[in-house]
BALUM-754664 format. One line per field, with one value per residue: residue number from 1; residue in three letters; z, x, y of N, C-alpha, C, O in turn. Coordinates in pm, 1 decimal, padded with zeros to 6 digits. Each point is the difference from the previous one (the first is absolute). Layout:
BEGIN
n NUM ...
res ALA ...
n_c3 Z ...
n_c1 X ...
n_c2 Y ...
ca_c3 Z ...
ca_c1 X ...
ca_c2 Y ...
c_c3 Z ...
c_c1 X ...
c_c2 Y ...
o_c3 Z ...
o_c1 X ...
o_c2 Y ...
END
This chain:
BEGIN
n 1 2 3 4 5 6 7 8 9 10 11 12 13 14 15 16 17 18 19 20 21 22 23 24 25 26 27 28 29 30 31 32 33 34 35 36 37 38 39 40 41 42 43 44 45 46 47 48 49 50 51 52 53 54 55 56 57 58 59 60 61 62 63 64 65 66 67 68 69 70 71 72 73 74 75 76 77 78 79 80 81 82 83 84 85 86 87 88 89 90 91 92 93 94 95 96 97 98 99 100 101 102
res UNK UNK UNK UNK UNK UNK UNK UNK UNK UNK UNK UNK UNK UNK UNK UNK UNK UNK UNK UNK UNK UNK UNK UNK UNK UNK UNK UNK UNK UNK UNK UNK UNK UNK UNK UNK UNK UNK UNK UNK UNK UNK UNK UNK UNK UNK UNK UNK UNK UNK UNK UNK UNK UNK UNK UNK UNK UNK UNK UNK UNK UNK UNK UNK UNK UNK UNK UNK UNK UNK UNK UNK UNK UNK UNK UNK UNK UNK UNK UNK UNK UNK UNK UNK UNK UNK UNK UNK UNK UNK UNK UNK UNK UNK UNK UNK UNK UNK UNK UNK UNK UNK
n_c3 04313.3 00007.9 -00173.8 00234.4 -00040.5 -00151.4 00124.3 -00227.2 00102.5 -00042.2 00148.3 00214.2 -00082.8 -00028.9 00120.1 00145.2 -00003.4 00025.2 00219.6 00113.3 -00040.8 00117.6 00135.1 -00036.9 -00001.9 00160.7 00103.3 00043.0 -00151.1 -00217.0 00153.7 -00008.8 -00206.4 -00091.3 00119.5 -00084.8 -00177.7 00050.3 00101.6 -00232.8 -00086.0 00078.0 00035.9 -00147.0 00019.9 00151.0 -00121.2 -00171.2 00164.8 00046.4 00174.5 -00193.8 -00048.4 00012.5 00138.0 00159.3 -00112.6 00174.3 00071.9 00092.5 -00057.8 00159.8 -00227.2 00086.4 -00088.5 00131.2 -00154.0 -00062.6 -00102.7 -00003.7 00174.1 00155.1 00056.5 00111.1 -00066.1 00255.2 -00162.3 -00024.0 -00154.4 00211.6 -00075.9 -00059.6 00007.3 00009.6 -00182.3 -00078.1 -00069.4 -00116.1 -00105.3 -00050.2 00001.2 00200.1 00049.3 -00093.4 -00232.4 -00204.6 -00102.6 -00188.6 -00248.3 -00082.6 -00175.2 -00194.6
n_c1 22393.2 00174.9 -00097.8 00014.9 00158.2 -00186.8 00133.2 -00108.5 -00185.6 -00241.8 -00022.9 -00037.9 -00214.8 -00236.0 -00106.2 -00081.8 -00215.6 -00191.2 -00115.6 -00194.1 -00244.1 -00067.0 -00053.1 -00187.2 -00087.6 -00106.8 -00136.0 00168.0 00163.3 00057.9 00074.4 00208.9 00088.6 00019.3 00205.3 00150.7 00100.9 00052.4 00238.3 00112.9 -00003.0 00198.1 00268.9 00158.1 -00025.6 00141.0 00174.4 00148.6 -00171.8 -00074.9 00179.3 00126.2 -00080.4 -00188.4 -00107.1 -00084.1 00110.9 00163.5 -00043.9 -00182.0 00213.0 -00176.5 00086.4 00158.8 00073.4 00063.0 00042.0 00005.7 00005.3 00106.9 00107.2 -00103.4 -00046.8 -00028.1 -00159.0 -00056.7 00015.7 -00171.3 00103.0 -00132.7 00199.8 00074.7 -00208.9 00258.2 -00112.5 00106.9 00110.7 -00111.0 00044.4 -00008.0 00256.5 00007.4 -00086.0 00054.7 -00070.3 00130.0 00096.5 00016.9 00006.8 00246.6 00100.3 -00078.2
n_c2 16887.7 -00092.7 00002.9 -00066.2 -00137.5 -00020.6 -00110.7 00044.2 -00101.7 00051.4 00168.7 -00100.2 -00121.8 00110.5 00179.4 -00092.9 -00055.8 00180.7 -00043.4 -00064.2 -00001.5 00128.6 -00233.9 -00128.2 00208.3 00111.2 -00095.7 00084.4 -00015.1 -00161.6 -00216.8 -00004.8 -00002.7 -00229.2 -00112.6 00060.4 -00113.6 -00219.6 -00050.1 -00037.6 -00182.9 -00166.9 00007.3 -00045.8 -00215.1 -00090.0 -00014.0 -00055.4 -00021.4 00164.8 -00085.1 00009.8 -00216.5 00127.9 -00143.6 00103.8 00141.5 00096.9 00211.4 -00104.8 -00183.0 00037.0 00056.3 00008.9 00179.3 -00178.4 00178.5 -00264.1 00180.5 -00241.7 00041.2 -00130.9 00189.5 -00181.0 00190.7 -00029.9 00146.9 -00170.4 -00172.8 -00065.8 -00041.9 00192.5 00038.3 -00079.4 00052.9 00170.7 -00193.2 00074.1 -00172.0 00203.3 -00114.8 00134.4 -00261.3 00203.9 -00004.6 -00048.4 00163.5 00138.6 -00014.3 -00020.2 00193.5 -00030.9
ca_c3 00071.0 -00037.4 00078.7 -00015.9 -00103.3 -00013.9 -00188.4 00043.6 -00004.7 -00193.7 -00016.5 00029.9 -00079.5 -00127.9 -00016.3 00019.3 -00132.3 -00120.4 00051.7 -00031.9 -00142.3 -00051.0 00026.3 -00088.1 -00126.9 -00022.9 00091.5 00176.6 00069.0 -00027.8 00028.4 00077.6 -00037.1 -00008.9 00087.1 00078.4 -00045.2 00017.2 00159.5 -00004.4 -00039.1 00151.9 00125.6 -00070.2 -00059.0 00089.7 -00020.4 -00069.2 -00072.1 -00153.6 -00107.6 -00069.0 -00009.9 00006.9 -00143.5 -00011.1 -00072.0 00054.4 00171.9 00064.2 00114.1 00017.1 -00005.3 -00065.8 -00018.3 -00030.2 -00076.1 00021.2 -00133.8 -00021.4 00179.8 00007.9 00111.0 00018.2 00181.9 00060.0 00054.6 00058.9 00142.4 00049.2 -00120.1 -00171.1 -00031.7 -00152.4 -00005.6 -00105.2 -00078.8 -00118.2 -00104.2 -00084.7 -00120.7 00033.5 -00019.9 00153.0 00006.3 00075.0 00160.9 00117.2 00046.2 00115.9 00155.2 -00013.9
ca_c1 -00042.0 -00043.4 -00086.6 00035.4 -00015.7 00038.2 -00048.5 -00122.8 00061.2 00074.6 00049.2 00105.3 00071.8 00014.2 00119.6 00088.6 00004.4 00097.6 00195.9 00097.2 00008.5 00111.9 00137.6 00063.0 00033.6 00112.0 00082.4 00006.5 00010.5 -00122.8 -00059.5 -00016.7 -00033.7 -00095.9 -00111.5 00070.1 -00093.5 -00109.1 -00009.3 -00011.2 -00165.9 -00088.1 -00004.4 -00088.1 -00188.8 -00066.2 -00011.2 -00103.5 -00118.2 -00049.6 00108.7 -00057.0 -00134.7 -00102.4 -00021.1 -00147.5 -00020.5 00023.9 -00075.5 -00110.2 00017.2 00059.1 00180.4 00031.3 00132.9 00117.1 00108.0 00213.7 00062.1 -00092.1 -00068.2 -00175.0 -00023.5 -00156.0 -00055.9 -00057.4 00056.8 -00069.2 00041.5 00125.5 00092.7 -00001.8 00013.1 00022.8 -00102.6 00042.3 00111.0 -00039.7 00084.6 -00063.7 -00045.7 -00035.0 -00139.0 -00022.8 -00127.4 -00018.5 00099.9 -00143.6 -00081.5 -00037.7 00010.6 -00178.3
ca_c2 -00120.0 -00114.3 -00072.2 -00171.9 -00073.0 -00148.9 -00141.7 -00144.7 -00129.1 -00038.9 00104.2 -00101.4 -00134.3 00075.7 00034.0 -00104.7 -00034.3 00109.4 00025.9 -00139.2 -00009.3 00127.8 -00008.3 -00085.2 00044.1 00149.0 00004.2 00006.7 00103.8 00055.7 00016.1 00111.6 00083.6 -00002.6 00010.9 00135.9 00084.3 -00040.2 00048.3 00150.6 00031.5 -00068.3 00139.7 00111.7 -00068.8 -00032.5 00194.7 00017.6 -00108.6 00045.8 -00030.5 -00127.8 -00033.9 -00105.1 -00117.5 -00063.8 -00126.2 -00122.7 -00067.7 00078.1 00070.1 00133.0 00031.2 00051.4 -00103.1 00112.4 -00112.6 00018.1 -00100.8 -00073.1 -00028.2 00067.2 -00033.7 -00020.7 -00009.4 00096.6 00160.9 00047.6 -00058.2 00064.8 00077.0 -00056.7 -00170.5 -00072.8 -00117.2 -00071.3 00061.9 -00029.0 00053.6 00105.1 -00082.3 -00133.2 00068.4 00083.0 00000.5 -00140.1 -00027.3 00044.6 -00093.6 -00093.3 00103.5 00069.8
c_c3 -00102.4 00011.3 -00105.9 -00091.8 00098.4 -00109.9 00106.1 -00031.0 -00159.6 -00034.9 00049.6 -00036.7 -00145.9 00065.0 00028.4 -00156.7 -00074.7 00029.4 -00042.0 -00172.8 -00034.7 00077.3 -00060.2 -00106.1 -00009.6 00159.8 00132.0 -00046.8 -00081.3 00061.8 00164.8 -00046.8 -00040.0 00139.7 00048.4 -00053.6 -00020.1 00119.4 00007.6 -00066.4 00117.9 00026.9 -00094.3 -00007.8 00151.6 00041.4 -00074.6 -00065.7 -00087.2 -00147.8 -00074.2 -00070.4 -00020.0 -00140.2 -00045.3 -00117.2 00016.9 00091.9 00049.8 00149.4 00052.7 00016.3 -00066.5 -00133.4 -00051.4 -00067.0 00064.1 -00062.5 -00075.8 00077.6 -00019.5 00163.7 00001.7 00161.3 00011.3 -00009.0 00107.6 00229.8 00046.9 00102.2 -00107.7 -00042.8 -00159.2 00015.6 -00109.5 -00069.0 -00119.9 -00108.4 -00107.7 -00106.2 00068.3 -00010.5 00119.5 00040.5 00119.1 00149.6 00124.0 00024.2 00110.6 00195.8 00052.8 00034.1
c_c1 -00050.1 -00120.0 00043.4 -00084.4 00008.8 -00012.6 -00059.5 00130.7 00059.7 00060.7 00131.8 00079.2 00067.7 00167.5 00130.2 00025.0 00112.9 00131.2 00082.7 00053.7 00066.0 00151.6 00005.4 00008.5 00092.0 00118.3 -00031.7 -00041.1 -00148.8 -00131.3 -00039.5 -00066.1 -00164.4 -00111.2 00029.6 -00151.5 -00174.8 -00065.5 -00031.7 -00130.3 -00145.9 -00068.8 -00057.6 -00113.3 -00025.2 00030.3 -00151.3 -00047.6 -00060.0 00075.7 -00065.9 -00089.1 -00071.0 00028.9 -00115.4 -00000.4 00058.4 -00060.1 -00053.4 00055.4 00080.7 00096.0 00059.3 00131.4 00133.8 00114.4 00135.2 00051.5 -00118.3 -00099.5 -00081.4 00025.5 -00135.1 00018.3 -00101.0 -00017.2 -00095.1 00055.0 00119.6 00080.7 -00013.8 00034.5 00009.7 -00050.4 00090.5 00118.5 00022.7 00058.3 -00086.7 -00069.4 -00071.4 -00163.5 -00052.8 -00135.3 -00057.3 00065.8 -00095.9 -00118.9 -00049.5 -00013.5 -00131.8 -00080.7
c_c2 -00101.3 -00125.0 -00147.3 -00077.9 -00203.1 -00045.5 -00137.0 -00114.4 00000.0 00100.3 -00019.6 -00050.9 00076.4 00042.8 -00106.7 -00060.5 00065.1 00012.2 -00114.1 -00023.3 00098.6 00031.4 -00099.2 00021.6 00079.6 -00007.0 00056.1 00200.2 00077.0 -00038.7 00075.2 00140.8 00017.1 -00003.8 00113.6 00115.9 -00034.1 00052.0 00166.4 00048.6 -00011.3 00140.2 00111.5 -00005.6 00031.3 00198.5 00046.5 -00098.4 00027.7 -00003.0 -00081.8 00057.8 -00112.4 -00077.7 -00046.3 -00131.0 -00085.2 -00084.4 00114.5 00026.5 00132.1 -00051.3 00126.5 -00051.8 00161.4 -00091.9 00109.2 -00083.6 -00045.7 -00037.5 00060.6 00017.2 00050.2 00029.7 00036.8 00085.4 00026.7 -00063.0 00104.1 -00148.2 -00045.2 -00156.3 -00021.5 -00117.6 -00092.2 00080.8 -00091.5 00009.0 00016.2 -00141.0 -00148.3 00062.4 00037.2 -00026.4 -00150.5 -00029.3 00094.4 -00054.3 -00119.9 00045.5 00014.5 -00125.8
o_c3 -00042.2 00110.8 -00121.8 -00017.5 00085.7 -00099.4 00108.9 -00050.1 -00038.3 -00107.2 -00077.8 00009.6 -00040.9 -00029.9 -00077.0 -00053.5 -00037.1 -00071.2 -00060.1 -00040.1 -00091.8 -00020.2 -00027.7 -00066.6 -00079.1 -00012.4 00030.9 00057.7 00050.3 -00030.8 00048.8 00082.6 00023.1 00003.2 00084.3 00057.7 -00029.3 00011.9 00087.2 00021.7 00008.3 -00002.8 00034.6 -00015.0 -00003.2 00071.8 00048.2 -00104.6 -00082.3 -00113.3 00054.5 -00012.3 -00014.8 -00103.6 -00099.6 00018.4 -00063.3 00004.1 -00020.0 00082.3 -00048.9 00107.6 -00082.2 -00000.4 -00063.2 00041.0 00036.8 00023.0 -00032.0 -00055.9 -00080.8 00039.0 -00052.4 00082.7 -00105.3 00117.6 00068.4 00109.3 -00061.4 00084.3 -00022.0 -00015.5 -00072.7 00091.8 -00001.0 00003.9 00032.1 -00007.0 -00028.9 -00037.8 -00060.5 -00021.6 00088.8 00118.9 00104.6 00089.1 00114.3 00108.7 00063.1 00107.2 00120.2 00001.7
o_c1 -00114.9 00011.3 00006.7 -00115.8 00077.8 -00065.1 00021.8 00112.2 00115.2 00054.0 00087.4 00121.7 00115.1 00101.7 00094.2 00110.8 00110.5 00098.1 00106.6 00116.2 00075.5 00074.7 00119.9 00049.5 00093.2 00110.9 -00116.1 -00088.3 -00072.9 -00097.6 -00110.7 -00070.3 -00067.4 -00116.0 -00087.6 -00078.8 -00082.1 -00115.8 -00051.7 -00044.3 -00110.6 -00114.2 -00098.5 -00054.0 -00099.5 -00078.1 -00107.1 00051.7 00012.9 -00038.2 -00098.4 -00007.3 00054.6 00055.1 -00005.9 -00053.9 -00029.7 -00004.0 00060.9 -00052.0 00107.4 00021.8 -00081.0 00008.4 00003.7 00026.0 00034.0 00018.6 -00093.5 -00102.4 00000.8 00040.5 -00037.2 00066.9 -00049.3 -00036.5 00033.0 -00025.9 00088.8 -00082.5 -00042.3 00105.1 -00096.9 00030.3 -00020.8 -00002.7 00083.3 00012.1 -00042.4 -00116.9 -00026.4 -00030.2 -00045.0 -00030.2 -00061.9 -00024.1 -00035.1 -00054.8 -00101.3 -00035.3 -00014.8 -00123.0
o_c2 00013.6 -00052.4 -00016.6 00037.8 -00042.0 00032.1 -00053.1 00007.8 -00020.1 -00027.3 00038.2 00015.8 -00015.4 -00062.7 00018.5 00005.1 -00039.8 00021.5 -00013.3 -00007.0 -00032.1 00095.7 -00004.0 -00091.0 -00014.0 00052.1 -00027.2 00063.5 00085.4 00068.3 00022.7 00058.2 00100.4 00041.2 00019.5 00074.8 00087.0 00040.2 00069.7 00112.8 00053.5 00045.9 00065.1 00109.6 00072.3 00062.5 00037.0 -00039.2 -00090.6 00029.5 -00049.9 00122.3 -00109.3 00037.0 -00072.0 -00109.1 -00101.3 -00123.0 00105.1 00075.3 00034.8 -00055.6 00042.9 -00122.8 00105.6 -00113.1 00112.5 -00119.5 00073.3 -00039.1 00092.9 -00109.5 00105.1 -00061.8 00040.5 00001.2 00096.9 00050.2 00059.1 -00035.0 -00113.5 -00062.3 00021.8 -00076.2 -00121.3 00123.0 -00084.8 00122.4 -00111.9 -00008.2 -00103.9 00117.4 -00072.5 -00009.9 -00019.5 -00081.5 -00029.6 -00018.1 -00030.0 -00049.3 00021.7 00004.1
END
């Protein structure tokens, strides 16, 4: 049994972002792949939440962050359903982008 997953409004936009920018770079079918499998970390994190870990030196908020690829997906583990607060690429400044979450 599976337990369900949302993305916040910027967790949203984040993924729309990565899809889009990675079908204007690489094409239709790699970016299918990339969200195929972004979709596939959703459902695994909202299985098992304790996936990841903490960052404390990024932000004090209870997130956790699990990578795929370069991607940070930033969520919840403690909401039911598993709420991604953020999807993030590893070289942008993660610090500052939570920040303004807080």
């Amino acid at each position: 049994m599976s337990r369900r997953f949302t993305l916040s409004d910027p967790a949203s936009q984040d993924f729309d972002e990565i899809v889009s920018y990675v079908l204007e770079q690489s094409g239709l079918q790699r970016a299918q792949h990339v969200a195929d499998h972004l979709y596939e970390a959703f459902q695994k994190l909202a299985e098992m939440p304790g996936l990841g870990h903490k960052r404390e030196d990024l932000t004090s908020l209870p997130v956790r962050f699990y990578e795929v690829w370069s991607y940070l997906v930033i969520y919840k583990p403690e909401t039911r359903p598993l709420e991604v607060v953020r999807i993030l690429h590893g070289a942008r400044d993660v610090e500052a982008l939570l920040g303004e979450a807080e």
